[in-house]
Residue frames as a rotation matrix with the C-alpha (Angstrom) as fourth column:
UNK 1
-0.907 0.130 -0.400 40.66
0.383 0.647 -0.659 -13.91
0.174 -0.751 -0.637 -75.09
UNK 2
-0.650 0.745 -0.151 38.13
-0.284 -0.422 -0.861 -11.35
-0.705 -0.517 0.486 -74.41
UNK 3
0.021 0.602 -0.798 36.24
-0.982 0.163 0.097 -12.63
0.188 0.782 0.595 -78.16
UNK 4
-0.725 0.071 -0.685 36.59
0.240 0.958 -0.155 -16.39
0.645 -0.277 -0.712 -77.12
UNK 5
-0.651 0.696 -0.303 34.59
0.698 0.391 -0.600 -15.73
-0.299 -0.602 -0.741 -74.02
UNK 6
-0.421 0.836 -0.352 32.04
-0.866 -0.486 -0.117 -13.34
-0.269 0.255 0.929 -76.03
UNK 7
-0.438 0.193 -0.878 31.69
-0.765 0.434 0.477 -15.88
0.473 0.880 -0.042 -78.27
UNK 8
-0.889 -0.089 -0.449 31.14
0.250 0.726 -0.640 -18.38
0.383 -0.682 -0.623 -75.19
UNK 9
-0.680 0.618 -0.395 28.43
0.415 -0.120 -0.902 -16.40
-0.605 -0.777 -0.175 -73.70
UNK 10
-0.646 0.562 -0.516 25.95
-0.763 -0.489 0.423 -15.42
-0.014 0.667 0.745 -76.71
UNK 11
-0.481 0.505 -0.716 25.17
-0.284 0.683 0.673 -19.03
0.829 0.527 -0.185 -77.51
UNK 12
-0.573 0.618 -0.538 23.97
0.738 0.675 -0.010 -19.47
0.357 -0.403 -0.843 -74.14
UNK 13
-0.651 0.706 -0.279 21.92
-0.191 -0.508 -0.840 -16.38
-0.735 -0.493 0.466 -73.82
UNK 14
-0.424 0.556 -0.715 20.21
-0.851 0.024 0.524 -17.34
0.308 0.831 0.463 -77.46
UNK 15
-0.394 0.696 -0.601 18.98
-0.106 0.615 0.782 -20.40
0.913 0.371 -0.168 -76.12
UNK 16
-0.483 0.618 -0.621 17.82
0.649 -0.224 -0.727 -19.32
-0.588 -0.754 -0.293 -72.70
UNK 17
-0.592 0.775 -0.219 15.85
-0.710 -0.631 -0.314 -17.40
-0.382 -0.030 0.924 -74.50
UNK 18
-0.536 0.369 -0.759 14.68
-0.547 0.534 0.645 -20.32
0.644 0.761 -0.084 -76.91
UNK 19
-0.540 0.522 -0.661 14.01
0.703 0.711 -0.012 -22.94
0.464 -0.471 -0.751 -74.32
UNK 20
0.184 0.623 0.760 11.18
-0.777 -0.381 0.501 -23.08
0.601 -0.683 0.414 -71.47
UNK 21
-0.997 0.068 0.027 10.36
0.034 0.756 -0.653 -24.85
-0.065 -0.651 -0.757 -68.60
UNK 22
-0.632 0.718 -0.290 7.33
0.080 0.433 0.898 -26.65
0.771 0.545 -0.331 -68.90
UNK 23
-0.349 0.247 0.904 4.72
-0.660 -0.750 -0.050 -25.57
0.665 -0.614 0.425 -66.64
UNK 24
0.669 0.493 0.556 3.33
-0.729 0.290 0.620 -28.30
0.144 -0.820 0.554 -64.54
UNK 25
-0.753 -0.645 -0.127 6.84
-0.572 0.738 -0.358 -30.47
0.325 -0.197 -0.925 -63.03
UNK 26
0.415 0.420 -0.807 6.77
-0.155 0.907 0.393 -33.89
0.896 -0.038 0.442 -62.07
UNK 27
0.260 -0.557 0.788 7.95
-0.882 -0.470 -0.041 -34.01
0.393 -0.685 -0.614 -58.71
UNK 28
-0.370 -0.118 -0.922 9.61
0.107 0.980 -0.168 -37.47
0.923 -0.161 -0.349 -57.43
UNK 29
0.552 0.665 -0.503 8.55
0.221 0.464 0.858 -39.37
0.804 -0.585 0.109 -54.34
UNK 30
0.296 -0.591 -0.751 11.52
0.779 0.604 -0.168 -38.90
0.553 -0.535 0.639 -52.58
UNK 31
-0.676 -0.099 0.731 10.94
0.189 -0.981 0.042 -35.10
0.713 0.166 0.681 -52.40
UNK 32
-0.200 0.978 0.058 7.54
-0.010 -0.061 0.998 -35.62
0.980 0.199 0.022 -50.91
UNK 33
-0.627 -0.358 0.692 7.13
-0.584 -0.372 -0.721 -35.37
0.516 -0.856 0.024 -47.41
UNK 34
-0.451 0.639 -0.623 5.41
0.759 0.642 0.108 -38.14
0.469 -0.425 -0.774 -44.81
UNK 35
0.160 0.617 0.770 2.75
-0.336 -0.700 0.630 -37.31
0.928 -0.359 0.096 -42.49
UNK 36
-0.949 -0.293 0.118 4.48
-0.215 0.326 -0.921 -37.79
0.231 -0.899 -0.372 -38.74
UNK 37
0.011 0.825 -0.565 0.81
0.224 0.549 0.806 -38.76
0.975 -0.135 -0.179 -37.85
UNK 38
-0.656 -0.231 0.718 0.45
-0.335 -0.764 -0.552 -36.73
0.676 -0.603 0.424 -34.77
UNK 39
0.191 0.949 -0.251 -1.82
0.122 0.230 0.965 -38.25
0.974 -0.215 -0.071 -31.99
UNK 40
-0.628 -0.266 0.731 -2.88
-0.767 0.050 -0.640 -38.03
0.134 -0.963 -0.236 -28.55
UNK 41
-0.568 0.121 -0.814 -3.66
0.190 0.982 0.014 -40.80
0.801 -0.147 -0.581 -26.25
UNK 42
0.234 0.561 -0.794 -4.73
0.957 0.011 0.290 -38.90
0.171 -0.827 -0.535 -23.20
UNK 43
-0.436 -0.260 0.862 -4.90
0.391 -0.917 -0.079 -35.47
0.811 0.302 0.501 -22.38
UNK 44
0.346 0.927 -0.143 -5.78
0.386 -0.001 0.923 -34.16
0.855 -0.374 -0.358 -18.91
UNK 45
-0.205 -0.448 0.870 -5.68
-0.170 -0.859 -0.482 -31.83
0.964 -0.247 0.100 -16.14
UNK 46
0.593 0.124 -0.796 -4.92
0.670 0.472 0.573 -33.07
0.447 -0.873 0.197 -12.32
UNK 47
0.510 -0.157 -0.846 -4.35
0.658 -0.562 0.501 -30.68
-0.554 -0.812 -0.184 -9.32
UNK 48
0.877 -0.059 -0.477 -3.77
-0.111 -0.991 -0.081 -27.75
-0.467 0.124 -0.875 -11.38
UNK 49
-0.501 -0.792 0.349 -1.07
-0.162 0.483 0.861 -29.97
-0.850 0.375 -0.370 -13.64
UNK 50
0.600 0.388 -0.700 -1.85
-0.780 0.090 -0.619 -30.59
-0.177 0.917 0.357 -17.89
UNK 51
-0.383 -0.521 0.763 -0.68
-0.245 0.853 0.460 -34.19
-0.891 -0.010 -0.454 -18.47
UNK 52
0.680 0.331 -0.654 -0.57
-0.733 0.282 -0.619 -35.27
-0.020 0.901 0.434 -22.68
UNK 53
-0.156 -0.543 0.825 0.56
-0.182 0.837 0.517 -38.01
-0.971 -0.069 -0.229 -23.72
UNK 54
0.538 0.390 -0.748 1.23
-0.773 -0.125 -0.622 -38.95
-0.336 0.912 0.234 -27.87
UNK 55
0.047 -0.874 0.483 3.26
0.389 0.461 0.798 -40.29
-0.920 0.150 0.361 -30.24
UNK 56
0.516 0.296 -0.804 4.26
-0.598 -0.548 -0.586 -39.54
-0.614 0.782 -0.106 -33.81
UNK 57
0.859 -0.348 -0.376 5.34
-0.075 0.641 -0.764 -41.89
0.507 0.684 0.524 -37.14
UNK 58
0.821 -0.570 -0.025 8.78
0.256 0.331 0.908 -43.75
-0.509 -0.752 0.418 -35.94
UNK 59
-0.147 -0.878 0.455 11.79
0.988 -0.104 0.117 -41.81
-0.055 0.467 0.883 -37.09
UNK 60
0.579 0.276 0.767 10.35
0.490 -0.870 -0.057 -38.28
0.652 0.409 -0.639 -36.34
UNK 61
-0.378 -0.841 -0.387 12.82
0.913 -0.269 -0.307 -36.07
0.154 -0.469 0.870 -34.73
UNK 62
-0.698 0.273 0.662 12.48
-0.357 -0.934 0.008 -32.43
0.620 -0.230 0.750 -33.15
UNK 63
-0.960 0.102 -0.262 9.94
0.272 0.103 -0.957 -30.97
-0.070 -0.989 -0.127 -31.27
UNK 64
0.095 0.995 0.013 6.13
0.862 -0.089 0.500 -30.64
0.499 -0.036 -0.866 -30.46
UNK 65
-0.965 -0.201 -0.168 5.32
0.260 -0.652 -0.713 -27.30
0.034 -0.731 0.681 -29.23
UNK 66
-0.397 0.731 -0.555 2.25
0.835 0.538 0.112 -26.22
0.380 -0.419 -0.825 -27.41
UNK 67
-0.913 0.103 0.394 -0.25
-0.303 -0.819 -0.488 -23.94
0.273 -0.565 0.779 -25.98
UNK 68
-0.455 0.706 -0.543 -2.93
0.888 0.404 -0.219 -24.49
0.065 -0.582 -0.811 -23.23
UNK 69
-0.658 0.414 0.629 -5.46
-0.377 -0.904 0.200 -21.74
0.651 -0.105 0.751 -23.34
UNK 70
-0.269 0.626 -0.732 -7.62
0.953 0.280 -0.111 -22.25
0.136 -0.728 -0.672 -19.53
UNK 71
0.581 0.811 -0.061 -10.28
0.690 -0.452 0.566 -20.16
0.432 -0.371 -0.822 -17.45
UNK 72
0.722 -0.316 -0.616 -6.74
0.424 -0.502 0.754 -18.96
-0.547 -0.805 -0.228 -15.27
UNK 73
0.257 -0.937 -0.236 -4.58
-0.247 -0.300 0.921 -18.28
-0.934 -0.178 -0.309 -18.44
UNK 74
0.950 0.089 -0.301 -2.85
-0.300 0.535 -0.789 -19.27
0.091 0.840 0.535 -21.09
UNK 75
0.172 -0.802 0.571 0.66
-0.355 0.491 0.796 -21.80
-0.919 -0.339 -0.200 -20.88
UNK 76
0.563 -0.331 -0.757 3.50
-0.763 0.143 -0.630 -22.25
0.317 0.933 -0.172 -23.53
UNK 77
0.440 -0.603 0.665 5.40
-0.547 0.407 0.731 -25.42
-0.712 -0.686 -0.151 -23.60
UNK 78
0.287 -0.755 -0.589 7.52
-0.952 -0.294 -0.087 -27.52
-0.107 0.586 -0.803 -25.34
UNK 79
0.398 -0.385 0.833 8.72
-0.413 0.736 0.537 -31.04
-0.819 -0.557 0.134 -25.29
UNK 80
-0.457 -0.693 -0.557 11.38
-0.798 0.043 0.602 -33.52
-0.393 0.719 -0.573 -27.55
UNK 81
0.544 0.831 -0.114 10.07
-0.839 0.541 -0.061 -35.95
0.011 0.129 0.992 -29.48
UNK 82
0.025 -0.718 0.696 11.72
-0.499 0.594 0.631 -39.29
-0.866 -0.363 -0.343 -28.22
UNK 83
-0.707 -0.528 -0.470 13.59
-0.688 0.360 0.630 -41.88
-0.163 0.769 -0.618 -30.33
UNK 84
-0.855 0.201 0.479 10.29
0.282 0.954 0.103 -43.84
-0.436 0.223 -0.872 -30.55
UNK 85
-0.738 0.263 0.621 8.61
0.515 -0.374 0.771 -41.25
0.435 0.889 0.141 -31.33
UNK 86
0.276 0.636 -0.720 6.48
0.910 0.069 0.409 -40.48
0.310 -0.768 -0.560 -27.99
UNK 87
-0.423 -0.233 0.876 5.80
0.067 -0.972 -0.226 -37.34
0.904 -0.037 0.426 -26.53
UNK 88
0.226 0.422 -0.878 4.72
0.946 0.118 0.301 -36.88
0.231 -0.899 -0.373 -22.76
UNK 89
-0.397 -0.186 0.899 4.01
0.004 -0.980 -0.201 -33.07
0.918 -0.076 0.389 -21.41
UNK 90
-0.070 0.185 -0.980 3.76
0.941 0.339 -0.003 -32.97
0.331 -0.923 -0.198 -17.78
UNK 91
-0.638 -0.454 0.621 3.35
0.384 -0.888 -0.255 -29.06
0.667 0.076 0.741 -17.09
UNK 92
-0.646 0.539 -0.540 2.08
0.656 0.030 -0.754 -26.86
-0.390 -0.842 -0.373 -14.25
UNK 93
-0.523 -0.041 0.852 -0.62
0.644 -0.674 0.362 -24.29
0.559 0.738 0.379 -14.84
UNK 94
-0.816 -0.230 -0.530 -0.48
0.573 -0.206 -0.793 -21.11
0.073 -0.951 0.300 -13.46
UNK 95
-0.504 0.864 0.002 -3.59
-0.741 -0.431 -0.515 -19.90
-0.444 -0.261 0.857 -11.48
UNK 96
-0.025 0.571 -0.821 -5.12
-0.604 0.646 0.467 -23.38
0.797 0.507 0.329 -13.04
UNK 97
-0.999 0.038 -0.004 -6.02
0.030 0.706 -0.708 -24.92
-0.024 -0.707 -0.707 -9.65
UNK 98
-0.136 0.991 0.010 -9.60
-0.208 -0.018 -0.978 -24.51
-0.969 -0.135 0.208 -10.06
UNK 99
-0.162 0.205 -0.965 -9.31
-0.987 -0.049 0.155 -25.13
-0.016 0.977 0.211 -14.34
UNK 100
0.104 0.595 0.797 -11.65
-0.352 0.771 -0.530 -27.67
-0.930 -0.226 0.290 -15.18
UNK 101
0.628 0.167 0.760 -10.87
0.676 0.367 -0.639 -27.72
-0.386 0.915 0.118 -18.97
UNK 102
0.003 -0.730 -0.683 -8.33
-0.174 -0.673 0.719 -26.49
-0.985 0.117 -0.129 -21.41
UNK 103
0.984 -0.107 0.144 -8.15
0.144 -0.009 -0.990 -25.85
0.107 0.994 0.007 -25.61
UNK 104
0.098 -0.950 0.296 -4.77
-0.146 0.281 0.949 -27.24
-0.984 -0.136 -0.111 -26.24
UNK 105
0.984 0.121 -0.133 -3.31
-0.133 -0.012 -0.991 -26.83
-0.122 0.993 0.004 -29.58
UNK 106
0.481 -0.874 0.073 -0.24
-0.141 0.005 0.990 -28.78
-0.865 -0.487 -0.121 -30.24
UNK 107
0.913 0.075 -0.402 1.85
-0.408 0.239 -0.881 -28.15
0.030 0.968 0.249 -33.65
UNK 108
0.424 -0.573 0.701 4.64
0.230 0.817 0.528 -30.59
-0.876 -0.062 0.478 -34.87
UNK 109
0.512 0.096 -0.854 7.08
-0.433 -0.830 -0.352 -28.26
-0.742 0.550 -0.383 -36.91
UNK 110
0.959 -0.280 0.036 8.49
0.127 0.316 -0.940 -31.13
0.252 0.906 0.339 -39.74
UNK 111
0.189 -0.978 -0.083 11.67
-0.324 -0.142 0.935 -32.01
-0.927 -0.150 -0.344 -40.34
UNK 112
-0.539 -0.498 -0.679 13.25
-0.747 -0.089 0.659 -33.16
-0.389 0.863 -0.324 -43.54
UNK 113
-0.994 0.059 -0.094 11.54
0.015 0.911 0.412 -36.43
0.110 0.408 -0.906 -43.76
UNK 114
-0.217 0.911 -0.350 8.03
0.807 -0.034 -0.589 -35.39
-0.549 -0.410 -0.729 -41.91
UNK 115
-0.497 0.013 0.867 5.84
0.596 -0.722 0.352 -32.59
0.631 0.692 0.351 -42.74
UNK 116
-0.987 -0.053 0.149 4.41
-0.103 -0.497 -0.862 -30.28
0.120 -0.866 0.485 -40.30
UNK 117
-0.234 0.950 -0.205 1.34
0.415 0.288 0.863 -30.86
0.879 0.117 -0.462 -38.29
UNK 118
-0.699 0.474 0.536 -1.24
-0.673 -0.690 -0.268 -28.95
0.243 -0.548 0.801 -36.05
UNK 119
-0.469 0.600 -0.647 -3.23
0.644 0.735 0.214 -31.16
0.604 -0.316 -0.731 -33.53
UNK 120
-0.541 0.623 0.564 -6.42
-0.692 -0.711 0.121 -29.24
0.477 -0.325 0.816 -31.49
UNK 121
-0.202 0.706 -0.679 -8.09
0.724 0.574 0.382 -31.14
0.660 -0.414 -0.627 -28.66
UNK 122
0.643 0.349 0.682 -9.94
-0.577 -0.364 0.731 -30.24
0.503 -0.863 -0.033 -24.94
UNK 123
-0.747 -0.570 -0.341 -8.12
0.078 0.435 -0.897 -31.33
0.660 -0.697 -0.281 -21.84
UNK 124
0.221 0.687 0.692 -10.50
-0.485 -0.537 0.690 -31.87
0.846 -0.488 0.215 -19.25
UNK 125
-0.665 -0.491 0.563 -10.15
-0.499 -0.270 -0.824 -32.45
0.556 -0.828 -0.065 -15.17
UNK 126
-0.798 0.528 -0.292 -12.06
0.524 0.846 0.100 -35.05
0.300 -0.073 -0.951 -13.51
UNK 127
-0.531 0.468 -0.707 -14.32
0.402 -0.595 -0.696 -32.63
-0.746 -0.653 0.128 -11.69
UNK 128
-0.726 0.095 -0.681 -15.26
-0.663 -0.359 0.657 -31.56
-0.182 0.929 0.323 -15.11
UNK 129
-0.780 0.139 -0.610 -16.32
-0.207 0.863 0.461 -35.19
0.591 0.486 -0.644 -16.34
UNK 130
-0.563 0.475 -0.676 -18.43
0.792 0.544 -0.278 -35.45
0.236 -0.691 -0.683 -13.09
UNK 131
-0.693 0.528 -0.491 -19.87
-0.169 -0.780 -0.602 -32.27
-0.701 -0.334 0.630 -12.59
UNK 132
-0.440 0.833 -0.336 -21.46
-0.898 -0.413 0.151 -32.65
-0.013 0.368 0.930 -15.95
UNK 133
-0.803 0.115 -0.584 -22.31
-0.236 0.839 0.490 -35.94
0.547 0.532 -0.647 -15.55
UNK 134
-0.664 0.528 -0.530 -24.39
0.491 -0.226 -0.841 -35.08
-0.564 -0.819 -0.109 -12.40
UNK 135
-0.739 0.200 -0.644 -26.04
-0.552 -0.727 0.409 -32.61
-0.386 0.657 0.647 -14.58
UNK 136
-0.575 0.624 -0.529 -27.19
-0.788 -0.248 0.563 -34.63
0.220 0.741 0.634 -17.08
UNK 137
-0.817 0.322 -0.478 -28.52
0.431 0.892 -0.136 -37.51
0.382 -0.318 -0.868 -14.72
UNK 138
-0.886 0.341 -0.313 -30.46
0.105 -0.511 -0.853 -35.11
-0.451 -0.789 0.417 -12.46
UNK 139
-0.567 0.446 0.693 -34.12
0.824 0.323 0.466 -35.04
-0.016 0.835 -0.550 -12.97
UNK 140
-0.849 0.197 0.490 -36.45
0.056 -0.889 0.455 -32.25
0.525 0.414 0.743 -13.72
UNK 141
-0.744 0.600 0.294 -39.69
-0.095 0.340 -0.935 -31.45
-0.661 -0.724 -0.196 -12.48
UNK 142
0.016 0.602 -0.798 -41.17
-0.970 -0.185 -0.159 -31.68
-0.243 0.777 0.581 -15.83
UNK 143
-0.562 -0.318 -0.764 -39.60
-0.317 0.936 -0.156 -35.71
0.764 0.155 -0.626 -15.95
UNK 144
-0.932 0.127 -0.340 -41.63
0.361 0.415 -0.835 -36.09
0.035 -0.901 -0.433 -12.59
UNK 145
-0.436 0.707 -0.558 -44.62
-0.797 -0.590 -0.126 -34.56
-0.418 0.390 0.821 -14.31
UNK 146
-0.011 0.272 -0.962 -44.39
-0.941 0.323 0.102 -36.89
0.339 0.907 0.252 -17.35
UNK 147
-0.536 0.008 -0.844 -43.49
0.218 0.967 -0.129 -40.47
0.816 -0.253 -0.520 -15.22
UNK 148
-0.078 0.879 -0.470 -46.25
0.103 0.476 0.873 -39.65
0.992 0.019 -0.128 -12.70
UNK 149
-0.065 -0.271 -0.960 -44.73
0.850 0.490 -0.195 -38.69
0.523 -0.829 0.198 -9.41
């Protein structure tokens, strides 16, 4: 018995040695991962509150996680990604009653069918939007120079 299963295991170390694998595979389609197509729709900071709104490709599952980096902080959060694929983050942030803007970086960690994705935007606060619009209306005394007044 013990020469039956010598005899069993030579021939296949002689041709693992013979063979290779060929270096560059062919990989099928079905292997390949989609792109869950990560977006936001709106992204924005009211009374000291970060409101996003998204969605991702229909049939993505799991979760979106998150960080808000602001002037009072920085905030981790979380949220599931519903059966249509929508995401909505409604979160408070502390010592962010006076944050006018936030660098929000939300990543979508893949699931069998998706691959993972990293989204990077600005949240900004109306007071923001208007402060700088004031700004860049306002004239100069060099504009009241050039138009004569």
């Amino acid at each position: 018995m013990a020469a039956t299963l010598a005899c069993a295991l030579a021939p296949a170390s002689a041709n693992a040695a013979e063979t290779t694998e060929p270096e560059g595979e062919i990989f099928s389609s079905s292997i390949v991962r989609l792109s869950p197509m990560l977006a936001v729709r709106s992204a924005r900071i009211r009374r000291g509150r970060l409101a996003i709104a998204g969605r991702l490709a229909l049939g993505s599952t799991g979760k979106v996680h998150g960080v808000a980096r602001y002037r009072g902080g920085t905030r981790r959060f979380a949220t599931r990604v519903d059966h249509r694929g929508r995401i909505s983050i409604d979160k408070r942030l502390p010592g962010g009653k006076e944050a006018q803007a936030a660098h929000v970086t939300l990543v979508y960690g893949g699931s069998p069918l998706f691959q993972k994705q990293r989204v990077t935007l600005e949240a900004f606060g109306a007071h923001a939007a208007r402060s700088r619009a004031t700004r860049a209306t306002a004239p100069t005394t060099a504009d009241a120079a050039t138009l004569g007044g």
